[in-house]
N, C-alpha and C positions, 0 to 999 in steps of 0.2 A: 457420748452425750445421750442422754434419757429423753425420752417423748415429752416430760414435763418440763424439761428447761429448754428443748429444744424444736418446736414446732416446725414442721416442716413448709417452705414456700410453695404456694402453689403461683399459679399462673396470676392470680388478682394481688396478693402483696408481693412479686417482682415488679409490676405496674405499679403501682404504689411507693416500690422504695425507689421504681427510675424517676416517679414525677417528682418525688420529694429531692433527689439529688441534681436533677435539673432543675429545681425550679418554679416546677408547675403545680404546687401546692405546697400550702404550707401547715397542714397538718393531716392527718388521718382522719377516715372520719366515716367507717366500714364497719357497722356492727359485727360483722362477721370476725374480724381480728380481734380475739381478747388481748387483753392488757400484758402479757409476757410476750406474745407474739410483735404486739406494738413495739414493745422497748428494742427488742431484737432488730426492729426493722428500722428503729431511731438509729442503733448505734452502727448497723452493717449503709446505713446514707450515709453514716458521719466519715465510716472507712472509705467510703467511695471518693467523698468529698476533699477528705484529708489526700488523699492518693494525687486527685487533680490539686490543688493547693502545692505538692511538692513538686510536681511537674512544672506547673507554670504559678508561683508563688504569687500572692497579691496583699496588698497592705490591709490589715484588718482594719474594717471601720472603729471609728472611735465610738467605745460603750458597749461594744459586741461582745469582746473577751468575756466583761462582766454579766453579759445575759445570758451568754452560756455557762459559766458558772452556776451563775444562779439556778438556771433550768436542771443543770446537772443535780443540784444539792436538792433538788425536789423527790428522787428518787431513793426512795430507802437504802443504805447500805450495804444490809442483808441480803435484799433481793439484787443486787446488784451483782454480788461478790458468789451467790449461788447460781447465778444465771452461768452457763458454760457458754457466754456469747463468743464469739470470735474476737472481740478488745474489750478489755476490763480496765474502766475506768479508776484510777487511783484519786482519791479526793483529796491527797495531801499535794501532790506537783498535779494534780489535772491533766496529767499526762496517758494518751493512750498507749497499754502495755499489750503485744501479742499474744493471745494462747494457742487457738486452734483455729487456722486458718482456713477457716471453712467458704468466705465470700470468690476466694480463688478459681473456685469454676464458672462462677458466675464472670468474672472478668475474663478467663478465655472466651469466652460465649459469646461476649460482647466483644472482642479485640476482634473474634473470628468474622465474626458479621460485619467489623470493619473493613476489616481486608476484603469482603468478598465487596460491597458497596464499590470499592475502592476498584477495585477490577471488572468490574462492570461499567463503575461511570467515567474511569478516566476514559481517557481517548487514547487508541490503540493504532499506531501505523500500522499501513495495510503492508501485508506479506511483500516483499522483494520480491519478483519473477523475474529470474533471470534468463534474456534472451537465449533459445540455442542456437549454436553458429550453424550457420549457413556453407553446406559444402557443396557449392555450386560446380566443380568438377566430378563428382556422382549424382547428381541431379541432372546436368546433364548428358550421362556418361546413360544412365537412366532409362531417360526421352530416347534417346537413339535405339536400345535394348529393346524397347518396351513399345516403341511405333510403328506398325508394318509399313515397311518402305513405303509403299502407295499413300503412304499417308504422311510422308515426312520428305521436308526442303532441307535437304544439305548444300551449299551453294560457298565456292573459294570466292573472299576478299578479291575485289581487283582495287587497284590505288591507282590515284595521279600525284600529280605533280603537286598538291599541296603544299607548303609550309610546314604542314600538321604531320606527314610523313617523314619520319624521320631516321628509319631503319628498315629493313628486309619487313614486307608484310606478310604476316602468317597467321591463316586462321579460316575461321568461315562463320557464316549463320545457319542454326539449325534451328528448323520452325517446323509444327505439326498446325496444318490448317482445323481441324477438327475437337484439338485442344486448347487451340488458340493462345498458344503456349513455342516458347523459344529460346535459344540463346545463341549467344557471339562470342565467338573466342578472337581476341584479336593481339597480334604483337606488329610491333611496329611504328604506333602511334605515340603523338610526342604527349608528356605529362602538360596536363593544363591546369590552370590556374582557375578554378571556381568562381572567384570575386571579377574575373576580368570575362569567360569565356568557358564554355559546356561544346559537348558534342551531344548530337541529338540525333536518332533513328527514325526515317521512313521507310513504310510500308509500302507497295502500288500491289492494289487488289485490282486483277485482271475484269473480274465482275463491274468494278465502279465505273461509273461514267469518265470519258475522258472529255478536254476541250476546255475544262474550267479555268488552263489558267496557257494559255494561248499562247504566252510568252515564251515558253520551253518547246517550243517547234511542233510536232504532231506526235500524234500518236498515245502512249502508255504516260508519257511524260507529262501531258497535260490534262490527267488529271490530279484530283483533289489528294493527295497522297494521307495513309492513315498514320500520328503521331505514335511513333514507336519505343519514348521515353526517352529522357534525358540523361546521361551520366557523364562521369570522368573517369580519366585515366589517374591512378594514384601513384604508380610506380612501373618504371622501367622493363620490359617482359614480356610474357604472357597473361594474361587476363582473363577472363570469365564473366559477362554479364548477362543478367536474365533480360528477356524482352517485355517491355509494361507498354501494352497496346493498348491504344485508351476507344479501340473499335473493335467487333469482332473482323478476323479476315478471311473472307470465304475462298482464296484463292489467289495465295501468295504470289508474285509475279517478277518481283524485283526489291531490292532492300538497299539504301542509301544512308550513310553518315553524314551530317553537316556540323561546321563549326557554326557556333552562335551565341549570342550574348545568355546571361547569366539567365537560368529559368529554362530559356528556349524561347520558340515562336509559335507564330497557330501556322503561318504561313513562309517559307523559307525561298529566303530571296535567290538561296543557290549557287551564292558566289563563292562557296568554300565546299567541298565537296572530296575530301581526301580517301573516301574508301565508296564501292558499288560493290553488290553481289546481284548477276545478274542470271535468270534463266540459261543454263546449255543450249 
């Protein structure tokens, strides 16, 4: 195609021919377009239009056909038939026929810009992070490694008579005061029921005040003990819990399990008590 039938688009008639295929004008009106270029850009709206038309079809208003016609027949033949546009209108069926399909990059351009709108504005769920498992048998295998003794509470389970005991107890708690960090290995304990009943750990730090609760005789025991977390047993064995001490403990002294209602307490009545680990 020759520079005289073929005017190249700049930036102001692509503007031009999207307001004309949207809608948003209804005719040209840019000294700067001479009249080849104009037709050019008549018929590359008509290809854009015809394009949306087959996609999503729409009933032609009545008298339309004929105004297009008409408009068509205003155009010389000549010049019509010399123009190397990209559809060359036929005046016997009024039908557009392809030649050179030149509006084609112009629609990647614009698909592309779709897609990207598209990817930017939808909504995007946030990334999956997937938990890592927790190997609380090297974690606390760990603690024990990695605490110089003077710094760390190993202390054997003693058990009574409970309920809650239901096999040979084996285990202990290992707690570093300085990290304020711990765990309990314990076997022996029967599986509980969540919805009905939790086991819950206390602390007695030898530091805290004792007397506060008068009830449990003298000494260590009467004080305010510090809440050492709540868990369950889930299965039959050996087990592993970490310690969630909701105080720091400046000087471990003694460590107590209680059975209790679902959640736990702030303050434990003590009527259940199936495991103690007590200072040597």
């Amino acid at each position: 195609m020759t520079d005289a039938h073929n005017p190249q688009f700049d930036d102001r008639a692509m503007d031009l021919i999207l307001d004309r295929v949207l809608g948003e004008t209804e005719n040209y009106s840019d000294d700067s377009i001479d009249a080849q270029l104009y037709q050019e850009m008549e018929l590359a709206a008509a290809v854009l239009d015809q394009a949306a038309a087959e996609s999503a079809p729409l009933d032609m208003p009545e008298g339309l056909a004929d105004r297009i016609k008409n408009d068509v027949d205003q155009y010389p033949a000549q010049q019509v038939y010399q123009s190397e546009s990209p559809y060359r209108i036929d005046q016997h069926t009024h039908q557009s026929t392809p030649q050179r399909v030149q509006w084609v990059p112009w629609m990647v351009a614009a698909a592309s810009l779709l897609i990207a709108s598209a990817a930017i504005l939808l909504p995007r769920s946030a990334p999956v992070i997937q938990p890592q498992p927790v190997d609380l048998v090297a974690d606390r295998l760990a603690l024990i490694d990695q605490t110089p003794v003077g710094e760390l509470t190993q202390w054997d389970w003693i058990s009574t008579d409970d309920q809650a005991v239901v096999g040979e107890v084996i285990g202990d708690v290992v707690w570093s005061d300085t990290l304020n960090k711990g765990y309990m290995r314990i076997s022996g304990l029967a599986v509980n029921d969540p919805s009905l009943e939790q086991y819950q750990l206390w602390i007695f730090d030898a530091t805290r005040p004792t007397g506060d609760l008068p009830q449990f005789g003298e000494g260590l025991l009467t004080q305010r003990p510090i809440d050492g977390g709540v868990f369950d047993i889930n299965s039959a064995g050996e087990v592993i819990i970490e310690i969630d001490s909701k105080l720091a403990v400046k000087q471990a002294a003694a460590f107590a399990i209680t059975v209790e209602p679902p959640g736990g307490v702030v303050v434990s009545d003590r009527t259940r008590v199936p495991l103690l680990a007590l200072a040597p």
